[in-house]
C-alpha positions in Angstrom: -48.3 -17.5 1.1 -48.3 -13.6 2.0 -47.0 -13.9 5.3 -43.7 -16.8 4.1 -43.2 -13.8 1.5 -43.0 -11.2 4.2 -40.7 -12.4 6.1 -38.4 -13.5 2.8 -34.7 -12.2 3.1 -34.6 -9.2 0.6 -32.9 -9.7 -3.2 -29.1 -9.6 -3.3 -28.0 -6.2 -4.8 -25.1 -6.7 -6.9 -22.7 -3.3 -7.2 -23.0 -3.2 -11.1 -26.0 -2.2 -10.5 -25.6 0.3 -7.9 -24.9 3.7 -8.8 -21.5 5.0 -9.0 -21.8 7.5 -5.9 -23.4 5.0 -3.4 -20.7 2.1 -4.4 -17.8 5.3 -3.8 -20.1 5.7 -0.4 -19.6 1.9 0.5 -16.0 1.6 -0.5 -15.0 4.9 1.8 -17.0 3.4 4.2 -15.4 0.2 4.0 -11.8 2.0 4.3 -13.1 3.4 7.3 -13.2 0.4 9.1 -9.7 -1.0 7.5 -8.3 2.3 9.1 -10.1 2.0 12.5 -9.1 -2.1 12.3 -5.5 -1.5 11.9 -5.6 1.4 14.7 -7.1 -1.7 17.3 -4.8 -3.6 15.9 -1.6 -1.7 17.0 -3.1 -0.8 20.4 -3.6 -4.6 21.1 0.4 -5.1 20.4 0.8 -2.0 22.6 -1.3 -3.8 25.2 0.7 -7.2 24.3 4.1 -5.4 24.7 2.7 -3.7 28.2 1.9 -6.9 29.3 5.8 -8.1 28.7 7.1 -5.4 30.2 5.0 -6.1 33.7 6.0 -10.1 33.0 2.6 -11.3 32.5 4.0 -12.8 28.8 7.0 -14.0 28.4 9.2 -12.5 25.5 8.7 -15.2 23.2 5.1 -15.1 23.8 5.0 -11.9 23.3 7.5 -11.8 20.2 4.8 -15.1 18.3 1.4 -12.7 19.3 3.4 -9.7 17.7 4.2 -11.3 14.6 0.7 -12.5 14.0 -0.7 -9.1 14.5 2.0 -7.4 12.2 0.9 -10.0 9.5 -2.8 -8.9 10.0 -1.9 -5.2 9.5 -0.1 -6.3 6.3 -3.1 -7.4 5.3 -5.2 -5.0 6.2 -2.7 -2.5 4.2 -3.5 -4.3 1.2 -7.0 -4.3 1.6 -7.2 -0.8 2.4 -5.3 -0.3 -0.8 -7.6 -2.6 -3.1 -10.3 -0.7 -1.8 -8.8 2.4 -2.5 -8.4 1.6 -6.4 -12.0 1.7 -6.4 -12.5 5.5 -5.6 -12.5 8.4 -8.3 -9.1 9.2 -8.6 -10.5 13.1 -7.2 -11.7 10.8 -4.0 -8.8 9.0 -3.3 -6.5 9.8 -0.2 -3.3 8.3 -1.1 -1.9 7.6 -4.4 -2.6 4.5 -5.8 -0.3 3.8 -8.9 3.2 5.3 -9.9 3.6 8.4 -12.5 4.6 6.6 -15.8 8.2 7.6 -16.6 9.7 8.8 -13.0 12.0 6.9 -13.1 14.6 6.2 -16.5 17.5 5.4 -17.4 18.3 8.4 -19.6 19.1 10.2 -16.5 22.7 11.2 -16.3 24.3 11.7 -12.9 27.1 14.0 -12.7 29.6 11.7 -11.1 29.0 9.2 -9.1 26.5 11.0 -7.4 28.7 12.2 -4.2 29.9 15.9 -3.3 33.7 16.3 -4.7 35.1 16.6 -1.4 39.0 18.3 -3.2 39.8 21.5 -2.0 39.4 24.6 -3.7 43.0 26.4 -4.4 
């Protein structure tokens, strides 16, 4: 019985009861490899487009592969900023969420909003 126990697979840790710090480690370090993902990402379509350009793929080819990898970027955007919602706001690279009232519509414009192009007399 010792020896099936040994070689058991270990419990499943579940993140509510990590602490905070090691679950902000694992989300940066989950970012990390969003960002290096969508970096291998854009060389393959630079590799893809190459690969036109020399005639080994034909432009629709070409064209369907790059569409496919611009979708997984997408993605991989989204993910990247999921996972960001998850870091300290002190942590966080890019800004997550909006500042509440930039933008109103008590705002007057003077105008229409263009230069008044009369000349001065």
């Amino acid at each position: 019985m010792r020896s099936v126990r040994k070689y058991a697979a270990p419990p499943i840790v579940h993140l509510r009861n990590l602490p905070k710090k090691l679950t902000t480690v694992m989300c940066a370090t989950k970012i990390e490899g969003v960002n290096r993902s969508r970096g291998e990402a854009a060389e393959t379509v630079h590799h893809l487009y190459m690969a036109k350009e020399k005639g080994y793929l034909t432009p629709a080819v070409f064209e369907s592969f790059r569409t496919r990898y611009k979708e997984c970027i997408r993605m991989l955007n989204g993910l990247e900023k999921s996972l960001e919602r998850k870091l300290p706001e002190g942590e966080r690279r890019w800004v997550v969420g909006e500042q509440p009232g930039m933008y109103s519509d008590k705002i007057e414009l003077d105008g229409a909003g263009w230069p008044d192009l009369k000349p001065e007399t």
